[in-house]
C-alpha positions as CSV (number, residue, x, y, z in Angstrom):
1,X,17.0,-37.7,-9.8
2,X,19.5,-37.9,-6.3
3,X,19.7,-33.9,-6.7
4,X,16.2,-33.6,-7.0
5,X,14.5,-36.2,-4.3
6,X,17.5,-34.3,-1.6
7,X,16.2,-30.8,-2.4
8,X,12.9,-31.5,-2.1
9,X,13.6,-33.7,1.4
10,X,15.1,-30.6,3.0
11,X,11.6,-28.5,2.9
12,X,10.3,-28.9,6.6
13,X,8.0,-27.3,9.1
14,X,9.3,-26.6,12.7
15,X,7.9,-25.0,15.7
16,X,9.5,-22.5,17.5
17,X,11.7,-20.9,14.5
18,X,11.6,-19.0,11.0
19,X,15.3,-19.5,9.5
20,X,14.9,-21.1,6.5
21,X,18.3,-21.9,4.8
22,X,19.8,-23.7,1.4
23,X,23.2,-25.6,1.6
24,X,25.3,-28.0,-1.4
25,X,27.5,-30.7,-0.5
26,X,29.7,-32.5,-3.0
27,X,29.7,-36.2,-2.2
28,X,31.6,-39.3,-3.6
29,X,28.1,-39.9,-5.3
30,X,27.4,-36.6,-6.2
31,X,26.3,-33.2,-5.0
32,X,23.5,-33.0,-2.7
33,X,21.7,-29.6,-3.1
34,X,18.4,-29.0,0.0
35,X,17.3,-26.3,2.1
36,X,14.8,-25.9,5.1
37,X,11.3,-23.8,5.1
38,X,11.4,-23.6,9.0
39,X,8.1,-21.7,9.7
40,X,6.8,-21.3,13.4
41,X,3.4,-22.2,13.4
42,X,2.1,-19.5,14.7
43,X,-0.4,-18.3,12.8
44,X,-2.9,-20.3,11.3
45,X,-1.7,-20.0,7.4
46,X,1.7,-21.5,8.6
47,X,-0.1,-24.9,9.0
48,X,-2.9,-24.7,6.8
49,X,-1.4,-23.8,3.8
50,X,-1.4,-26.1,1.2
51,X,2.0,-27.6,-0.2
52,X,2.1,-28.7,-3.5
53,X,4.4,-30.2,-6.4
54,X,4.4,-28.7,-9.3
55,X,5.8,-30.4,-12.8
56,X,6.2,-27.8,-15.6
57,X,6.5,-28.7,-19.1
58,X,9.0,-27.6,-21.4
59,X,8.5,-25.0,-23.7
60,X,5.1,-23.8,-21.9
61,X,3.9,-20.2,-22.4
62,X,4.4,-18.6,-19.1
63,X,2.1,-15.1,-18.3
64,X,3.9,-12.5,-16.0
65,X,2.7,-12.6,-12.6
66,X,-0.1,-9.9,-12.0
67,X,1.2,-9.1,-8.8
68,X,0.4,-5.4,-8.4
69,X,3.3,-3.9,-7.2
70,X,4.9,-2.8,-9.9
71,X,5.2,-5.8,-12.1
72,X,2.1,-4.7,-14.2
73,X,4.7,-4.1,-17.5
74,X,6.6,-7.4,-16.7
75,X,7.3,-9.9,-19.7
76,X,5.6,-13.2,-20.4
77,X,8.4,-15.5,-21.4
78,X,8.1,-19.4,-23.4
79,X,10.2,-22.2,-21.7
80,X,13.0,-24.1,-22.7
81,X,13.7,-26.8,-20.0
82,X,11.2,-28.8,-18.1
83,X,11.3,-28.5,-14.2
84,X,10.0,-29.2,-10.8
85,X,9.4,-27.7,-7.9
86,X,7.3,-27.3,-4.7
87,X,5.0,-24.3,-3.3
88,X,3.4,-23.5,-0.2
89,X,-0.1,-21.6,0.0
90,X,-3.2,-20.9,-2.6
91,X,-0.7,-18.5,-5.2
92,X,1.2,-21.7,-6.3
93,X,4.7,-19.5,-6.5
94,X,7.5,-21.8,-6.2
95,X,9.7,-21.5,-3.1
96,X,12.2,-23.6,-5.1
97,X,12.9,-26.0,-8.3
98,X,15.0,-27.9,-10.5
99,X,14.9,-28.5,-14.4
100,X,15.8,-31.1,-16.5
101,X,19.8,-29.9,-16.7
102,X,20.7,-29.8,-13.0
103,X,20.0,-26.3,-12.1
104,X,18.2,-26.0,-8.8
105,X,17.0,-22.4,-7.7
106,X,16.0,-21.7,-3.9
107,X,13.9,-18.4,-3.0
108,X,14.8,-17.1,0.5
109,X,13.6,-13.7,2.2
110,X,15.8,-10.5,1.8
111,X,13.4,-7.5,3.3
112,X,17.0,-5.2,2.2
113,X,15.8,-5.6,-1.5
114,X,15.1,-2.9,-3.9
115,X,14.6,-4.2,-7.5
116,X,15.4,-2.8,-10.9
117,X,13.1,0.2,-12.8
118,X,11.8,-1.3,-15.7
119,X,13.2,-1.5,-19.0
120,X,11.5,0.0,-22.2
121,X,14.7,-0.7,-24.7
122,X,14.3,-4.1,-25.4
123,X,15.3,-6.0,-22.2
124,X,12.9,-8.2,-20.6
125,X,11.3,-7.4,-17.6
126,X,10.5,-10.2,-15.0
127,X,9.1,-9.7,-12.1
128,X,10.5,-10.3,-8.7
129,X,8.4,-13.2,-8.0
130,X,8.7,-14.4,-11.5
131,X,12.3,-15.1,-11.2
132,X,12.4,-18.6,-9.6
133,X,10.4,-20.2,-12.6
134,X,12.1,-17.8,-15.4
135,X,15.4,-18.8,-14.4
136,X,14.0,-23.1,-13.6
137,X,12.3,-23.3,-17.4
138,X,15.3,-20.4,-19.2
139,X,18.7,-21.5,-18.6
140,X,21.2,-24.9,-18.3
141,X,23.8,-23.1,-16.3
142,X,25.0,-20.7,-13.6
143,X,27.1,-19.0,-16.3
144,X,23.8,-18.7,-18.5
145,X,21.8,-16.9,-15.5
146,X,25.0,-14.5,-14.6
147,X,25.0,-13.7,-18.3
148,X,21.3,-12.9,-18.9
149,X,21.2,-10.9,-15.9
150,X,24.3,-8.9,-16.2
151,X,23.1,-7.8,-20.0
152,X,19.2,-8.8,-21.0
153,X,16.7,-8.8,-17.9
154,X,15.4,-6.0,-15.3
155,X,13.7,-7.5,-12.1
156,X,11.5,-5.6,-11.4
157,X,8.8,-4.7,-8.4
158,X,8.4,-2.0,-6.0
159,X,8.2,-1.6,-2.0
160,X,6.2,-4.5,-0.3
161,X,8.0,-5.6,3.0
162,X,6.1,-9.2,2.7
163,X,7.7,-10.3,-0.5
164,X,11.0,-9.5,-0.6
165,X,13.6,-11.9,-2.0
166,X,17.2,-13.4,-2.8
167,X,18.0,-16.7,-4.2
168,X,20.4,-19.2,-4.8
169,X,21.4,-21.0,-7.6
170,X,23.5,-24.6,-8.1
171,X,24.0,-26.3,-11.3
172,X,25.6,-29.6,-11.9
173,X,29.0,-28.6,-12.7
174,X,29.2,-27.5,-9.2
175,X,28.9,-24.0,-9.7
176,X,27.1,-21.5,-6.9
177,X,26.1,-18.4,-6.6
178,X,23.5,-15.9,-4.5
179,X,21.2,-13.1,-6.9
180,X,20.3,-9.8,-5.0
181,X,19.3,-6.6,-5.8
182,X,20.1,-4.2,-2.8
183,X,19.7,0.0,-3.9
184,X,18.2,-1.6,-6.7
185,X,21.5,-2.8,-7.9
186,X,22.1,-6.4,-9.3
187,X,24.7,-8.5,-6.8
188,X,25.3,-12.0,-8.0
189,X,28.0,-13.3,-5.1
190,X,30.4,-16.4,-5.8
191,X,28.9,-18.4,-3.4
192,X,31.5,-21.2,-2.5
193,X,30.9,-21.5,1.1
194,X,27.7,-23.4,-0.4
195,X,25.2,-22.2,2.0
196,X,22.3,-19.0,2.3
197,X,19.9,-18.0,4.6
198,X,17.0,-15.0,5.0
199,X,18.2,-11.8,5.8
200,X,20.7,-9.5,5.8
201,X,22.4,-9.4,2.5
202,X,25.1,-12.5,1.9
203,X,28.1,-10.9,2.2
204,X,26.8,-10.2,5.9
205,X,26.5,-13.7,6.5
206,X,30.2,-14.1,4.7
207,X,31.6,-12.0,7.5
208,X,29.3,-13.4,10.6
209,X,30.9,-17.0,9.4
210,X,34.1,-15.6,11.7
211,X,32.0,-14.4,14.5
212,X,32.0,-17.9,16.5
213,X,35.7,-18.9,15.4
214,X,37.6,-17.7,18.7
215,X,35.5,-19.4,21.0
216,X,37.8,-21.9,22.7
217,X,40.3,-21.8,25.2
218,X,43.5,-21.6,22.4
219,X,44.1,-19.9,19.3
220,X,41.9,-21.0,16.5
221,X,43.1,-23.3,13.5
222,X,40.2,-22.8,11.3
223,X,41.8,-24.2,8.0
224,X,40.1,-28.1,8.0
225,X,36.9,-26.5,7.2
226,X,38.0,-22.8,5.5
227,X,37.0,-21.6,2.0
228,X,37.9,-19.0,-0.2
229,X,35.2,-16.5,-0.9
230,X,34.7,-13.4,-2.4
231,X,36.2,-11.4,1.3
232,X,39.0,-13.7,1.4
233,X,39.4,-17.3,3.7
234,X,36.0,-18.0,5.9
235,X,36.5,-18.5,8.8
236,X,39.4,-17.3,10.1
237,X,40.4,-15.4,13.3
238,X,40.3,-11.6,13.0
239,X,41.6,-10.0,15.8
240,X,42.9,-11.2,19.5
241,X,42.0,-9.9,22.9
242,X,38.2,-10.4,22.0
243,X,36.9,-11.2,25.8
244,X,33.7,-12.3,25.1
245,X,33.5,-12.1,22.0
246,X,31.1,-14.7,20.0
247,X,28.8,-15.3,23.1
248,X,25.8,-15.0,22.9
């Protein structure tokens, strides 16, 4: 119940900025997994949207989004695992959840996505915004989603600049990792620097993680806070005789 009162906590509405991001800390207590919905208010559906919670049942008969870009041959799927979540505005989609094993799933915006054709030899089709609950009511692990993606689903959806995602996945055995589908290619990244934000794609946003590092007036020593990742240590310094480098 900690995991899930600290993800839903980190959804919150600010002025002045759209940079909604999802971060996991491990703690002496336990991992604390929340993110931020920082819309700008400047349109009138950014403030009156309705937010909701939404509690869905375990092995409840889910029908495929009719969302009519391309989704129209997407699968209905039955639920294993209860979960919870919360959604902003009249379509009820979830912007993130957690189930009844641990595994929390955030949806942020990736307008570089290009989903999968869809499948007629068996695998099931989901549809883009279909993934959040399918993966929240289907699986008890990080492996488990790598695995069914790799091998038995197609995302699916076609061109629609408003409604394009990636998301992140945590489970509790501590495991991370970002889902996109760029050239409408599957990417699942490793993500142990714990953190993801909206666009560009996250290995992007693995490099940019140096861009700041040789600000200072000596020779940075990165390593209190570095990480391994899938490009090697994050941050670290990359070059010398940068100038300005890193200022805005």
């Amino acid at each position: 119940m900690k995991r899930l009162l600290c993800a839903v906590s980190g959804m919150l509405l600010t002025m002045g900025a759209e940079g909604c991001s999802y971060f996991a800390i491990d703690t002496p207590e336990g991992e604390i997994v929340g993110r931020t919905m920082e819309i700008d208010g400047s349109a009138p559906r950014d403030t009156e949207r309705p937010w909701f919670l939404v509690k869905t049942s375990k092995e409840t008969i889910f029908d495929h989004d009719p969302y009519e870009n391309g989704c129209d041959v997407a699968s209905n799927w039955k639920g294993k695992y209860s979960h919870f979540g919360l959604s902003w505005g009249p379509s009820k989609r979830l912007g993130e959840a957690i189930n009844t094993e641990g595994l929390s799933v955030q949806t942020h915006t990736l307008r570089l996505s290009q989903y999968q054709k869809p499948n007629t030899t068996g695998t099931t089709n989901i549809c883009f915004t279909d993934l959040l609950p399918y993966i929240a009511s289907s699986f008890a692990s990080v492996a488990e989603v790598s695995d069914a993606l790799k091998n038995d689903v197609s995302v699916i959806g076609v061109d629609d600049p408003s409604a394009y995602y990636h998301w992140a996945v945590t489970d509790k055995y501590h495991q991370a990792i970002v889902i996109e589908y760029v050239n409408g290619q599957l990417n699942i990244h490793n993500n142990t620097v714990r953190v993801m934000t909206n666009d560009p794609h996250f290995d992007f946003h693995l490099q940019n993680l140096n861009q700041y590092v040789w600000i200072g007036t000596s020779w940075s020593n990165q390593t209190a806070i570095s990480v391994d990742s899938e490009i090697g240590v994050v941050p670290k310094q990359i070059s010398h005789g940068i100038n300005l480098g890193g200022i805005p």
